[in-house]
N, C-alpha and C positions, 0 to 999 in steps of 0.2 A: 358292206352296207352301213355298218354303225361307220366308218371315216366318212362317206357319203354325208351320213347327216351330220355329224361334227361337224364338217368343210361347211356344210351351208347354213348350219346356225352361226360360225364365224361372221361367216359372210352379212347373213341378215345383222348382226350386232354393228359390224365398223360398217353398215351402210346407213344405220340407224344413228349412228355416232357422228359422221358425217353430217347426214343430213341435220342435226342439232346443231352443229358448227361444232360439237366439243372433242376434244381430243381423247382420244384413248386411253381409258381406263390404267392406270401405275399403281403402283402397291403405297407408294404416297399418297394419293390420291384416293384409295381404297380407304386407307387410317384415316384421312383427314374426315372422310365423309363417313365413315363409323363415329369417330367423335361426336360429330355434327349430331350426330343421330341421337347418343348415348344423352347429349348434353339437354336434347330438346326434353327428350325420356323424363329426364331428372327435374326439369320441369314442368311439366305434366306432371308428374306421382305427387310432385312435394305441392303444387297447388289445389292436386284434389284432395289431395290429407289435408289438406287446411282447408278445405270446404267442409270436409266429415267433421272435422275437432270444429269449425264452428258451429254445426250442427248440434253439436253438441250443448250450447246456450240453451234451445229449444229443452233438450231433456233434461237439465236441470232445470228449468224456469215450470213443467211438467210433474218432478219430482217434489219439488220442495212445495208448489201450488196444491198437487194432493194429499201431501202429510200434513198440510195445516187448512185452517176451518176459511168457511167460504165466503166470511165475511171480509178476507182480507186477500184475495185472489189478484183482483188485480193491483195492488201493491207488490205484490211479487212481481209478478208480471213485469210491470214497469223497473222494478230494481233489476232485474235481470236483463232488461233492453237497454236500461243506462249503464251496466255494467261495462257491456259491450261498446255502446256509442261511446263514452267519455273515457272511459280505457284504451279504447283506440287512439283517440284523439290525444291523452296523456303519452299513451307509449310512442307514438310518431315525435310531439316535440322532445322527451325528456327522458324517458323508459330505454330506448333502442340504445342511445347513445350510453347512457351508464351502463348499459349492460352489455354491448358486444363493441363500443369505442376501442380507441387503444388507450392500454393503459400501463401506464409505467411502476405503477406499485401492484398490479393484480387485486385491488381493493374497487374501483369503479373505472369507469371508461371518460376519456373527455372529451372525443368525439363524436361524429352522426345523428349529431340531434335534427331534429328536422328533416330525417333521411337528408342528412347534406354531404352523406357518400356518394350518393344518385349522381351520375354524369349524365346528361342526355347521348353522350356519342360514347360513353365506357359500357361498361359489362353490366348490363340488368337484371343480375344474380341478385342483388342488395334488394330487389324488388321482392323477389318472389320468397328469401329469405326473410323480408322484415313481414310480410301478411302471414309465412307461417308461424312467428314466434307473436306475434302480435294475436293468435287466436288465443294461444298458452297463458298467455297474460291476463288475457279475460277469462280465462276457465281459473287461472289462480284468483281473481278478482271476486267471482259469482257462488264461492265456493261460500263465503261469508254471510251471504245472505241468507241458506239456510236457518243457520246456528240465531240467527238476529231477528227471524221474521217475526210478526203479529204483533210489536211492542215499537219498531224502529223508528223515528221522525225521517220521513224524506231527505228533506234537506243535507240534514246529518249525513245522511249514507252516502250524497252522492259525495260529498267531501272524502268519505273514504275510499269511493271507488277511485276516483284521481289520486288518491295518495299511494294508495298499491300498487297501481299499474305504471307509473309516475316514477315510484320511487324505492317502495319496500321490497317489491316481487323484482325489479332490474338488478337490485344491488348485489342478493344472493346468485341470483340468474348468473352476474356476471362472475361470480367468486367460482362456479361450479362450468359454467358452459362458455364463457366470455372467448375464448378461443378457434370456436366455433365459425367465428368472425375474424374480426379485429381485434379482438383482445384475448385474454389470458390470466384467469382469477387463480389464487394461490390455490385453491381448493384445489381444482382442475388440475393443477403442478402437480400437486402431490398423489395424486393417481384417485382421485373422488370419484366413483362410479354411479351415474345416475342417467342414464342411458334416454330415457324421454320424460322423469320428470317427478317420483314419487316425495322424492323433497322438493326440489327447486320449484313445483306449480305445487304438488297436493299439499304438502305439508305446510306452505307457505300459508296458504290457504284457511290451511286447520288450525293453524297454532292465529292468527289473526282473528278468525272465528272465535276462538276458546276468550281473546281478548275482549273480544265484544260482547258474548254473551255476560260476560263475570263484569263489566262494567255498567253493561244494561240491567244486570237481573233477571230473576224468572219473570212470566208472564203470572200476570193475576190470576191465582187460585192452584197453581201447578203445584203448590210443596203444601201441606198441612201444619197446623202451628206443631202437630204432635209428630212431625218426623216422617210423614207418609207423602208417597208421592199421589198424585190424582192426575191419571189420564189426563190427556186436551187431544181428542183425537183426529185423524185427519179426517176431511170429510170426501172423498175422492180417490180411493185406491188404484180403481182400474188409468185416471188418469197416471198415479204414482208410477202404473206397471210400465205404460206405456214410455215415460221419460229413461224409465234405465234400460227396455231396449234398445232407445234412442240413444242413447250413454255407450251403451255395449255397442252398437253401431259405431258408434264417433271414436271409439278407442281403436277402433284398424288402422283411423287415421294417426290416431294420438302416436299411439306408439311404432308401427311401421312405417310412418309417416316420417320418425324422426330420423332415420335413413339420408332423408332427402336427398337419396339417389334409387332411382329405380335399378337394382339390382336384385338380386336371390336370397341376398338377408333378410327381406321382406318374411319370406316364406314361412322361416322358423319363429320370429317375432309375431305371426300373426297365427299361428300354431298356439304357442306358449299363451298370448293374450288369453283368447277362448278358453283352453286349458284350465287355467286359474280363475277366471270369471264364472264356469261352471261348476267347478269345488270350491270357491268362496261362496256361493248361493247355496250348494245342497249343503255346507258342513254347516250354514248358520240358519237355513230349516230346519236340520236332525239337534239342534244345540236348542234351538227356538222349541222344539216338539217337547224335549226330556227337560226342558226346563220350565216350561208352560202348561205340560199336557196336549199340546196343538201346535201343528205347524206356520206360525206365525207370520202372516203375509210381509210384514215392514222390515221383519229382519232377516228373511228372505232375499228381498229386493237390495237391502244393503247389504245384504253378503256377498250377491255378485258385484257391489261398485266396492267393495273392500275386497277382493279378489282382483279387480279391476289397476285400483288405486295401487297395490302391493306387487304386484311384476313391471308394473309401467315401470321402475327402476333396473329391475334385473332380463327386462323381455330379450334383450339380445345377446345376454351374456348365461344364459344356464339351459341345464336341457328342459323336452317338453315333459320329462315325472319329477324335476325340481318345480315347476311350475304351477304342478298340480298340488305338491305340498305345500310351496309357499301360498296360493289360492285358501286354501285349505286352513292352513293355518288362520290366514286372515278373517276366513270366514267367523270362524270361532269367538278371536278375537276382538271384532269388533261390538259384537254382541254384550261380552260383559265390560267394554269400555263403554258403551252407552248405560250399563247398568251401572258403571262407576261413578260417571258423571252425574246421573241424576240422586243416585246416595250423597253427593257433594254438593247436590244445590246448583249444579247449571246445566242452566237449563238449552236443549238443543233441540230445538222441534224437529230438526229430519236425520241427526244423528251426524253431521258435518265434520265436527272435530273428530270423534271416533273414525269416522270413512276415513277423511284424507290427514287429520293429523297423527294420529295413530297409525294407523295401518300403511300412512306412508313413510312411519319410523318404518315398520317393521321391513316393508320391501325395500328400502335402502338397507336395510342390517341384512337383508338374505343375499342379497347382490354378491357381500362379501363369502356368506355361506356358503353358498351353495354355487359361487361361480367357477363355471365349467373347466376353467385350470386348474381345480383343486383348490382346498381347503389355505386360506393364506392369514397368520395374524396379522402381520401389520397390513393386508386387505382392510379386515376388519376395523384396525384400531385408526383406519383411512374413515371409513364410513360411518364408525362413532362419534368420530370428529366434527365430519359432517352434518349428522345427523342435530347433534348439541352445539353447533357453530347455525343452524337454522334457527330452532328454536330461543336462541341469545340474541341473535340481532331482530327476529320478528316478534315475538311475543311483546318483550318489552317498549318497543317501538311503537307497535300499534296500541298497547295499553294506552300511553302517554299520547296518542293521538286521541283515541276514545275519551278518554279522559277530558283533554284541552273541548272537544265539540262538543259531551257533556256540557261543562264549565262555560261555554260560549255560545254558540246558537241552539243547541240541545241536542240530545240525544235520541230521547224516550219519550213517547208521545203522553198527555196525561192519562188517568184511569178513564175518564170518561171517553175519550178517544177509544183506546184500547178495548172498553166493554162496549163499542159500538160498532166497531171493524175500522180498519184502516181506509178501506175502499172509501167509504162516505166521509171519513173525515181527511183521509188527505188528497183525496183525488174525486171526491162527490159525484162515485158512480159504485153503481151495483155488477158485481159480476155475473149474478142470478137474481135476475128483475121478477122471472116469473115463481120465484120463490120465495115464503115470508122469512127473512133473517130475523133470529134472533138475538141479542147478545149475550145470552146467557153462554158457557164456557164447555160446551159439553153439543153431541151432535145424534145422530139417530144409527148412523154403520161409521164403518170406518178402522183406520187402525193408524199405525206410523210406531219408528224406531224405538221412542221411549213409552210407546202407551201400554208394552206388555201384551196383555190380551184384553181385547173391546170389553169394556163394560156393559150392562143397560141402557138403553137410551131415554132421556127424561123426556116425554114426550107425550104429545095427550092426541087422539084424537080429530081433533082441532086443528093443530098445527104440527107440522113437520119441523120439527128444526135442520138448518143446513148450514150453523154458524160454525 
């Protein structure tokens, strides 16, 4: 009976094959059309990862909108949309090309500007390749905005968003990942482990950030003549909460994304991500609780994007209880590095340098730790390298940029500006019409990175404050 139906499943197949005109099925033909198959896959995964990671704009434009006051909402807003628009449009002419060109010294690329890889009749890998690196760019781009908000001139910023997407985030890009493509940066040669990006996007990010804030200054009334710091709280938390799910969402993309092949490495990468994202939250609750009295909603929400920010290096190179420590760790850590920073006088309305410049030192240094072949120094003294070969070529670079647009069209909007809100002065709209703004520096709820624990709210009565 079973040959019975063998014989006539045969049958139905080569009459079916027939009638299609195609010829019979060969084990050549078998491979060619499993390729086929694998190739489209890899297509699919790596373009919806880069739909998640640009999703990701959304929950930072979210995040940094509810850690600061609501008179400068949509100022953010908008720096966070032109992050994207004009980094896009930077990294297509002049970004892709220095950073995945070919390049004969491993220092920048001197082709593909203008995607002028693109053949209409070659391979349109180069496509789907430059939209996912092109979302990374702008997440290295929008990171800065945090650290800068409620003080920045317009103008000024979009000039810096073109310059990093342009110029500052390719250059590294290309030293670390340029191989990827067309190129081949020294870094990369020498065994630099950074797997989706805690140096080459977050640190890039952080350490540019750290530039702007310290050339911009605090915001009026943040530091006390006598040494203390004073709250500026955000006015908006449950919006805050909701960007870093939105974050933690877009990181399935971020990091297994950078596969960009649908295969089973996925699995463990998106294992590890979660991993680390939820012991970076609870160790910088329990740190937030014994160091406050209470468990601290802002440093909460930044302990999972610094758990977040610290495996996207190591996600495909350690196990899933390396993951959990190195989260862990992170979580800790960024905690009193926003404590540092404000002993220091910069000032960081949603904790940005700490998340991704710090914490994306520390997940590049675990890469080497904790990676799954066992303990290696010269790993390590690979990833140190790296680590102080980012922070040399960005820091100082974007200082001296900050600086130059300081010096030139300006930076920092006047006091009167700034104790009015951004919104009305540089874009002459309210983003809560049916609320009285005030501008006094201080709100009614609230919390964020650096405010510690909510104060009092100065408020009468009469008027709600929501600035």
């Amino acid at each position: 009976m079973k040959k019975v139906i063998f014989t006539l499943l045969i049958l139905v197949l080569n009459f079916a094959l027939a009638w299609a005109g195609d010829e019979p099925a060969t084990i050549e033909s078998n491979r060619t059309a499993i390729d086929l198959v694998q190739t489209n896959a890899d297509y699919v995964w790596t373009l919806v990862a880069a739909a998640l990671v640009f999703f990701m704009q959304a929950g930072f434009a979210m995040v940094e909108t509810g850690f600061t006051r609501a008179k400068n909402a949509i100022n953010i807003m908008m720096k966070n949309l032109m992050d994207f628009s004009i980094g896009t449009l930077g990294f297509f002419a002049i970004g892709f090309g220095l950073m995945f060109g070919e390049s004969a010294t491993g220092w920048f690329g001197t082709t593909g500007f203008f995607l002028s890889d693109f053949k209409v009749d070659g391979d349109p890998w180069v496509l789907a390749f430059w939209m996912f690196q092109v979302v990374f760019a702008a997440t290295a781009a929008t990171i800065v905005s945090g650290a800068m908000a409620e003080r920045t001139k317009f103008s000024g910023y979009l000039i810096y968003s073109f310059v990093i997407s342009a110029l500052v985030y390719p250059i590294f890009g290309g030293w670390a990942w340029g191989g990827l493509f067309n190129g081949g940066g020294w870094l990369e040669k020498l065994g630099f482990i950074d797997f989706a990006g805690s140096t080459v996007v977050h640190s890039v990010g952080g350490w540019s950030a750290l530039a702007g804030a310290i050339v911009l200054g605090p915001r009026m009334g943040k530091y006390t003549k006598d040494g203390r710091v004073k709250p500026i709280l955000g006015h908006n938390m449950p919006l805050a909460a909701l960007g870093v799910f939105i974050l933690w969402l877009g990181w399935f993309g971020f990091n297994p994304g950078s596969t960009t092949a649908a295969n089973k490495d996925i699995a463990m990468i998106f294992v590890n991500t979660n991993l680390a994202a939820a012991a970076g939250c609870i160790l910088a609750m329990l740190a937030s609780w014994l160091k406050f009295g209470k468990p601290e909603i802002g440093m909460s929400l930044n302990g999972a994007l610094a758990g977040l920010v610290a495996i996207t290096s190591p996600c495909a190179t350690v196990t899933p209880g390396s993951a959990i420590i190195i989260g862990a760790v992170a979580g800790v850590l960024v905690m009193f590095s926003v404590l540092f920073f404000d002993k220091i006088r910069v000032d960081d309305p949603v904790g940005a340098i700490s998340v991704h410049g710090v914490c994306g030192a520390w997940g590049t240094l675990s890469a080497g730790i904790f990676a799954i072949d066992g303990l290696s120094l010269s790993v390590i003294g690979v990833q140190l390298l790296g680590i102080v070969a980012c922070f040399l070529w960005v820091f100082p670079t974007t200082f001296i940029m900050f600086k130059l647009i300081a010096k030139t069209i300006g930076l920092r909007v006047s006091p009167e500006e700034e104790l009015e809100g951004l919104d009305l002065a540089e874009h002459a709209g309210n983003a809560y019409p049916d609320f009285e703004v005030s501008s006094y520096g201080g709100m009614v709820t609230g919390s964020g990175p650096g405010a510690a624990m909510p104060q009092p709210a100065l408020a009468t009565s009469k008027q709600v404050e929501v600035s």
